[in-house]
C-alpha positions as CSV (number, residue, x, y, z in Angstrom):
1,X,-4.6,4.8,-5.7
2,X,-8.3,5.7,-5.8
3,X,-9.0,9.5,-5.9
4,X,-10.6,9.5,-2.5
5,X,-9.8,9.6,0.7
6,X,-13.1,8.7,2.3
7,X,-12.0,7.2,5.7
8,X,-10.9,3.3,4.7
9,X,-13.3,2.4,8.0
10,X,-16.1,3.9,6.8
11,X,-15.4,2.6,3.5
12,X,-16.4,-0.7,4.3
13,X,-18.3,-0.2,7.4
14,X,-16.4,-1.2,10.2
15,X,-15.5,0.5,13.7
16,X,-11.7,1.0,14.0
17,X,-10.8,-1.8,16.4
18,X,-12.1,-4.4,14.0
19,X,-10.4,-7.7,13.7
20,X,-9.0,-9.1,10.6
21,X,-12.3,-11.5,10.2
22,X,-14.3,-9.3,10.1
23,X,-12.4,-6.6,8.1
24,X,-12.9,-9.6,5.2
25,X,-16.3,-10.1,5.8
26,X,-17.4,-6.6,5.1
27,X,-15.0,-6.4,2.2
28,X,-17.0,-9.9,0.6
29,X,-20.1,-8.0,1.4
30,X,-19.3,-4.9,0.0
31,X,-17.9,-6.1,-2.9
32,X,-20.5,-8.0,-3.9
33,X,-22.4,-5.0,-3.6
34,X,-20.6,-2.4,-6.1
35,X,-19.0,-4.8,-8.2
36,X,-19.6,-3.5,-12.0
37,X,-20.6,-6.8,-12.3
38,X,-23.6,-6.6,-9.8
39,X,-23.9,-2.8,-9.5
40,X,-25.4,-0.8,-12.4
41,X,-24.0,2.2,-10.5
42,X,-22.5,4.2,-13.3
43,X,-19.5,4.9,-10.6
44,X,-19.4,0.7,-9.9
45,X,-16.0,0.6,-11.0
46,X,-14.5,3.5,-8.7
47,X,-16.5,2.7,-5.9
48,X,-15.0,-1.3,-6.2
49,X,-11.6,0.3,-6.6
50,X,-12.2,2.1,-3.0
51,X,-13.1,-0.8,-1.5
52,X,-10.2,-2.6,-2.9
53,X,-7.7,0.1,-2.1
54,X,-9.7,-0.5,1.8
55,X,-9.4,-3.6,1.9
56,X,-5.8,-3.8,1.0
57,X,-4.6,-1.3,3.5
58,X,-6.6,-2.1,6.4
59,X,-5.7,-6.1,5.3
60,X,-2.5,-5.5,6.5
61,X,-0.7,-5.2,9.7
62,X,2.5,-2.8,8.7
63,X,-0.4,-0.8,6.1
64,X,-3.0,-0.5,8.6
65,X,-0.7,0.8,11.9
66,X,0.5,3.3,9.1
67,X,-3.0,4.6,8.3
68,X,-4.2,4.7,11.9
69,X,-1.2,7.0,13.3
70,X,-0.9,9.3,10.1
71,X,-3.7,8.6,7.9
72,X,-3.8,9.3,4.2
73,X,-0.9,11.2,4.1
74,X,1.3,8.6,5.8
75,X,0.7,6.0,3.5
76,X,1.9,8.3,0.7
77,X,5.0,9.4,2.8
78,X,5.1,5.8,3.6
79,X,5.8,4.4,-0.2
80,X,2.4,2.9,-0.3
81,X,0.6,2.5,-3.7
82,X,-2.2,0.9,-4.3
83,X,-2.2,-2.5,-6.3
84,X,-3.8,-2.3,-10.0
85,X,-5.8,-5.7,-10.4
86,X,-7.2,-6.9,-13.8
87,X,-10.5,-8.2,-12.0
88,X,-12.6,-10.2,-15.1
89,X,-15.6,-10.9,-12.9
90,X,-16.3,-11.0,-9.2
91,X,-15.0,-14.8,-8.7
92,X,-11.9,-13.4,-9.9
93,X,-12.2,-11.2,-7.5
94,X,-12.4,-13.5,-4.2
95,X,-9.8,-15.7,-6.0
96,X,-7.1,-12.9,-5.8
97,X,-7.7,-12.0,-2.4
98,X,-8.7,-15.0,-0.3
99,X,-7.9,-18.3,-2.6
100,X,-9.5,-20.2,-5.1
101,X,-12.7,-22.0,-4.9
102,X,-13.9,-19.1,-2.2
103,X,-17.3,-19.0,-4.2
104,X,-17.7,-22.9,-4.4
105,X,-16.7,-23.1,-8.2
106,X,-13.9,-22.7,-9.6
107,X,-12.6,-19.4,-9.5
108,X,-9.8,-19.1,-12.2
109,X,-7.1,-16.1,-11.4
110,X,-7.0,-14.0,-14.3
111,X,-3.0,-13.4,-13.9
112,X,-0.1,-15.2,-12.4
113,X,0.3,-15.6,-9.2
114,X,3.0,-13.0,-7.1
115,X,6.4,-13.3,-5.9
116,X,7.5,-12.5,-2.6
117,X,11.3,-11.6,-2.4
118,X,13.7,-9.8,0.6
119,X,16.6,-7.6,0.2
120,X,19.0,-6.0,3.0
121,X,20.5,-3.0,2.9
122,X,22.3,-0.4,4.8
123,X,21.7,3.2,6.3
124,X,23.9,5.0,3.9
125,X,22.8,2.7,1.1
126,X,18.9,3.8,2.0
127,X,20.0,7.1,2.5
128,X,21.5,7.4,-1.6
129,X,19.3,4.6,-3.0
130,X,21.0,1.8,-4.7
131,X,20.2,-1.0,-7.5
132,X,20.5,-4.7,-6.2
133,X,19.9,-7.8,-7.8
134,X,17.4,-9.9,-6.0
135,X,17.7,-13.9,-6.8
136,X,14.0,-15.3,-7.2
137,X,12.5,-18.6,-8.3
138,X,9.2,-18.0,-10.9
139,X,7.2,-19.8,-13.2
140,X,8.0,-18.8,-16.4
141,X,5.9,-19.2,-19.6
142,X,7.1,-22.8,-21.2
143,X,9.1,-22.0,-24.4
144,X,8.7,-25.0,-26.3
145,X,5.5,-25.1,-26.1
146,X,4.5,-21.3,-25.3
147,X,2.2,-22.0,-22.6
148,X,-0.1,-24.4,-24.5
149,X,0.9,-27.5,-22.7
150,X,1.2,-29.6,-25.8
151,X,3.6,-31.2,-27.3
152,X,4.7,-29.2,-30.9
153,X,2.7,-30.3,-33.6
154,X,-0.2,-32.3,-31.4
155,X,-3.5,-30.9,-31.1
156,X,-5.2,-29.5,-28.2
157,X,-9.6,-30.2,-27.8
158,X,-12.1,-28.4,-25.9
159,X,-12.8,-30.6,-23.0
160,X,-16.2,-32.9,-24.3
161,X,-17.5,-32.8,-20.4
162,X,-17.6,-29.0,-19.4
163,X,-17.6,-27.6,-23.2
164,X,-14.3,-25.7,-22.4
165,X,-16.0,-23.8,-19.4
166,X,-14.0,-25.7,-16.8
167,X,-17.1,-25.7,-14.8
168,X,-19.7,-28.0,-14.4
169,X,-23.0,-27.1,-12.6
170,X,-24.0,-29.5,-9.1
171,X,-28.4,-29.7,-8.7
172,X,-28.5,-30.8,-5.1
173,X,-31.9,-31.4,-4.1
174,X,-33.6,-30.5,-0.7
175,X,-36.2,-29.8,1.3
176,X,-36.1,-26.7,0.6
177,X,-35.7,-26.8,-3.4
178,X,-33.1,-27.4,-5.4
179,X,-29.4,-26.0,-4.9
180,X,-27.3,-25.0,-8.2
181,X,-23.2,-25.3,-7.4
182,X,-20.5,-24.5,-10.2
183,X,-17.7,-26.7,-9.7
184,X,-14.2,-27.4,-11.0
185,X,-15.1,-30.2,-13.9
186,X,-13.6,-33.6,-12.9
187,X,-12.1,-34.4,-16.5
188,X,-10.2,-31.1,-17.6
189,X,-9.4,-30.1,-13.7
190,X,-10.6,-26.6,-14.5
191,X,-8.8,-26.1,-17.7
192,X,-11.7,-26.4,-20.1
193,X,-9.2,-28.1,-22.3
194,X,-7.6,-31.7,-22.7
195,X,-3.8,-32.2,-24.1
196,X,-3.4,-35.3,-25.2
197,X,0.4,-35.2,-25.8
198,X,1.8,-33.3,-23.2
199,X,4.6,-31.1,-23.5
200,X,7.9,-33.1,-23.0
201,X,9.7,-30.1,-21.2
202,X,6.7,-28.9,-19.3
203,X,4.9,-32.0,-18.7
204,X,1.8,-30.1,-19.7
205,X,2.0,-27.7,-17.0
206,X,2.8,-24.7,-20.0
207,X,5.2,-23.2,-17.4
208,X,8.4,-24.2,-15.7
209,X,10.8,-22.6,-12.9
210,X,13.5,-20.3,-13.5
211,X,15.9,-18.7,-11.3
212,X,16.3,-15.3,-12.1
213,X,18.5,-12.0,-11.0
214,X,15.7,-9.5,-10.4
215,X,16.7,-6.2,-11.4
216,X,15.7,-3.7,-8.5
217,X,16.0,0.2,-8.1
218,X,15.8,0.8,-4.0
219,X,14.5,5.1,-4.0
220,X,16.3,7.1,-1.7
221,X,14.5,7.3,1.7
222,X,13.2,3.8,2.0
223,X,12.1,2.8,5.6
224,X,13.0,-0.4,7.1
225,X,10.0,-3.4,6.7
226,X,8.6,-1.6,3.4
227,X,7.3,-3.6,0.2
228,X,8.5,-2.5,-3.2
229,X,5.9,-3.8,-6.2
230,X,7.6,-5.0,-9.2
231,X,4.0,-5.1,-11.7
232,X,4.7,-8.3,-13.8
233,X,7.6,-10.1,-12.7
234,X,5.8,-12.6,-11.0
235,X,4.4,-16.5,-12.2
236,X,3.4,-16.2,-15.6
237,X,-0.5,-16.5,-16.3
238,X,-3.0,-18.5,-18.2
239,X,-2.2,-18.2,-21.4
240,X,-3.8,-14.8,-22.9
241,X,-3.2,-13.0,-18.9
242,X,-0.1,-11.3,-17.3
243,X,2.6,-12.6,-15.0
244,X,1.5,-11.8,-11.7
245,X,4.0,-8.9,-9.1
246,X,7.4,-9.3,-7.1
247,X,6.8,-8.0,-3.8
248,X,10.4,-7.4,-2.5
249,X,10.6,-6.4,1.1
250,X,13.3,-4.4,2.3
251,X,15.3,-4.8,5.8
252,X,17.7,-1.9,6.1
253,X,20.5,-2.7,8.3
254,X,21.1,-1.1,11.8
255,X,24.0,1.4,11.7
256,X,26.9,1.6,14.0
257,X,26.5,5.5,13.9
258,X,23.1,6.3,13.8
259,X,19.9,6.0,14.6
260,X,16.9,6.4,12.3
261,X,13.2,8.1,13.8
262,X,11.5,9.1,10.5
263,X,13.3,11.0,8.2
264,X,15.5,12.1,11.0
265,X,18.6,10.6,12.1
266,X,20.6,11.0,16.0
267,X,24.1,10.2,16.5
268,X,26.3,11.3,19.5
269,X,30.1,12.4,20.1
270,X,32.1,11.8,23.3
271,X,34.3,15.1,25.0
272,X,36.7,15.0,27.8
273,X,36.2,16.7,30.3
274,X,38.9,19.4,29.8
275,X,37.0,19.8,25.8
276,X,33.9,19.9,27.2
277,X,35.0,22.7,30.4
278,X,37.7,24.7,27.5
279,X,35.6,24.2,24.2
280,X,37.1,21.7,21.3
281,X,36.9,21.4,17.6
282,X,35.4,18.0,16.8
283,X,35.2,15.7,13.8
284,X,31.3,13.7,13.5
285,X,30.2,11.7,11.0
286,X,27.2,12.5,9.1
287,X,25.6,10.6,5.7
288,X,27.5,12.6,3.1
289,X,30.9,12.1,5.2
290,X,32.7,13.5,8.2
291,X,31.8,17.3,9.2
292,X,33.6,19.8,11.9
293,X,31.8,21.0,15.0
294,X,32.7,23.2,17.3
295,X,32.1,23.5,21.0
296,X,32.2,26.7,23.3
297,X,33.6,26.2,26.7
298,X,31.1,25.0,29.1
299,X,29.5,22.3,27.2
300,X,26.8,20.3,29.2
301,X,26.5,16.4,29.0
302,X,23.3,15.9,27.3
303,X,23.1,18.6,25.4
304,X,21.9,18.4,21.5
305,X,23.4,19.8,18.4
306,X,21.2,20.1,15.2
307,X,22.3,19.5,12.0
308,X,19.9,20.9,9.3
309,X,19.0,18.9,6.5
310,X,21.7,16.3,7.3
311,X,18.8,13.5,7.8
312,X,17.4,11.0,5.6
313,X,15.7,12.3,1.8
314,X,11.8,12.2,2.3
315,X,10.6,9.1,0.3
316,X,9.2,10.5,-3.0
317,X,8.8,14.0,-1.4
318,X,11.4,16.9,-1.5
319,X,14.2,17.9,1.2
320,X,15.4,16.2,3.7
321,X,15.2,15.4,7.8
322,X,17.6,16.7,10.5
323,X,20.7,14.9,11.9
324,X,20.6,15.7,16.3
325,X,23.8,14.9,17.7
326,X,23.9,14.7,21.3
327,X,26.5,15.0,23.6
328,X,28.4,12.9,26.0
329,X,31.3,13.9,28.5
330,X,33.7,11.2,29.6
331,X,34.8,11.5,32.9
332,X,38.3,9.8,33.5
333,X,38.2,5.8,35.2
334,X,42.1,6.3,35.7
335,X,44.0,9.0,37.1
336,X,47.3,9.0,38.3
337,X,48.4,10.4,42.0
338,X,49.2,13.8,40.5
339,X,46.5,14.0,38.7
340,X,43.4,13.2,41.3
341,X,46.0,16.3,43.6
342,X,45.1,18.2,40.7
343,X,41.6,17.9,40.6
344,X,41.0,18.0,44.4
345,X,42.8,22.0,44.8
346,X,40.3,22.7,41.4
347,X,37.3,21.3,43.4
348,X,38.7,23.3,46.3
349,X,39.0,26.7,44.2
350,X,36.1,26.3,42.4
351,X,33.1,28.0,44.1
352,X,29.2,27.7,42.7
353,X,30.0,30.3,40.6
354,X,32.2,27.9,38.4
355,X,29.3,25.8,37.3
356,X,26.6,28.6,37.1
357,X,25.3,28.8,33.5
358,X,23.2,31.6,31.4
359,X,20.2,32.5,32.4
360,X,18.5,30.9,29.9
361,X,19.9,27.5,30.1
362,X,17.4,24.8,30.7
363,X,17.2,23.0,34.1
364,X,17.9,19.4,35.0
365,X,14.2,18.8,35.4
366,X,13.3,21.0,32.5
367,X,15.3,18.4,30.4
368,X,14.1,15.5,31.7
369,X,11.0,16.2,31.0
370,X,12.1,17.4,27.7
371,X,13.2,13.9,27.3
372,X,10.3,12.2,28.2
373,X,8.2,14.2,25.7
């Protein structure tokens, strides 16, 4: 992640309730602009990286509703890290972000391409971390003929048309002068090289597909729709240039018991009527296991115990968030003859005095506006 933490808007020069068109447009503009390439700046290179590390968070939806409620520091709490990318040149650069050809040549990625991959998990498991093994499909470097495309023992030749570029330049002429356009050379495809005896496993492609078991260590404290970047597990490259990333998203399972808000977790627990009026010792489960609470006489529907650092580990932070767990009295559906007799001569002894509390009790409409907060 770039050093900075310039605002990502200003970065490229767009109000904050720009659309995704126009969030590219000012990234192709500035990039063209401090591109070490273009720029003799002699800060080019971190002032590209910023507007990279811009683009790529404001890009996205999940990245950019992150930055706009909590700013720099949520993206770090968030798991965010921005992507390292072996740029060669600035069609590279358009190639890896928005697609070949962007430039009208032929923009040639200078690494494989990336793998997107999906993973579920549950709330305890997110809570510990885990290891999974994720099942993708990847183009994998050719081993019979390591990427050349050939054939062992055959011969590979520049391409006699664009002189191995893979380029070939277009003079259009107009009114208003004559136009210049790179494009993809019709004989070599691009390559800047001709195999004449293509690989028999291959086919001359110099990669094939593989399923593989992607080894993958989930940290502690993960949040639910989060992206973890494996660097070079992706499609292998070019030959000479990496494998590109796995992008595995995570989907962490809603839990029976709880309910996740940040780093905290709420559950509930259910007391008679008779617990709630006489006090009970009660059993809850928490993420390390079951825990014993106990509850004075006169416990209130409603009414919120706090567990401290019972919540979910802060992802790569320190300490962890709070479980709440709120209370619920049952009052009985059933009751036999004897027992509604019962009730009516306690409603009948019981004078306003029986449901007074302390002093400092909250209200009714103290809590529901507690709620609504």
């Amino acid at each position: 992640m770039a050093t900075t933490e310039r605002d990502y808007y200003e970065v490229l020069g767009v109000s904050r309730d720009a659309g995704d068109d126009e969030i590219k447009r000012a990234f192709r503009r500035r990039a063209r602009e401090v591109h070490p390439d273009v720029s003799e700046a002699p800060d080019a290179k971190e002032r590209f990286a910023e507007v990279a590390e811009a683009y790529e968070v404001l890009s996205k939806r999940d990245t950019r509703e992150l930055y706009d409620r909590y700013g720099h520091a949520g993206l770090r709490t968030g798991g965010f890290s921005a992507s390292q990318f072996d740029f060669g040149n600035l069609a590279d650069v358009f190639s890896a972000f928005f697609g070949d050809d962007l430039l009208g040549g032929v923009a040639r990625r200078s690494r494989g391409g990336d793998v997107a991959a999906h993973v579920e998990i549950d709330l305890r498991e997110a809570a510990a971390g885990v290891h999974k093994q994720v099942p993708i499909q990847v183009a994998a470097t050719c081993a019979r003929c390591n990427g050349d495309g050939a054939e062992p023992g055959t011969t590979v030749s520049s391409c006699p048309t664009c002189g191995g570029a893979g380029r070939v330049n277009q003079v259009s002429r107009t009114v208003f002068g004559e136009f210049v356009r790179a494009a993809a050379c019709p004989t070599c495809g691009g390559a800047g090289r001709v195999v004449e005896t293509p690989c028999r496993e291959c086919r001359g492609e110099g990669r094939v597909v593989e399923e593989r078991a992607l080894e993958v260590d989930i940290p502690a404290g993960i949040h639910d729709g989060q992206r973890i970047r494996i660097s070079g597990e992706g499609h292998a490259g070019l030959p000479g240039t990496r494998a590109g990333d796995v992008y595995v998203g995570i989907t962490v399972r809603p839990d029976r018991d709880f309910v996740r808000d940040g780093d905290d977790i709420y559950s509930g627990v259910t007391l008679t009527i008779t617990d709630a009026a006489l006090g009970a010792t009660v059993t809850v489960p928490t993420l390390d296991g079951e825990t014993v609470l106990e509850f004075e006489p006169g416990t209130q529907p409603g009414q919120v115990r706090t567990l401290r650092g019972k919540g979910m580990p802060v992802l790569q932070g320190f300490g962890r968030g709070d479980q709440h767990v709120r209370v619920t009295v049952a009052v009985p559906r059933r009751l036999t003859e004897e027992q509604r007799e019962q009730l009516r001569r306690f409603g009948e002894s019981a004078g306003p005095e029986t449901y007074e509390g302390d002093d400092d009790d909250e209200g009714f409409f103290h809590k529901l506006k507690s709620a609504f907060r």
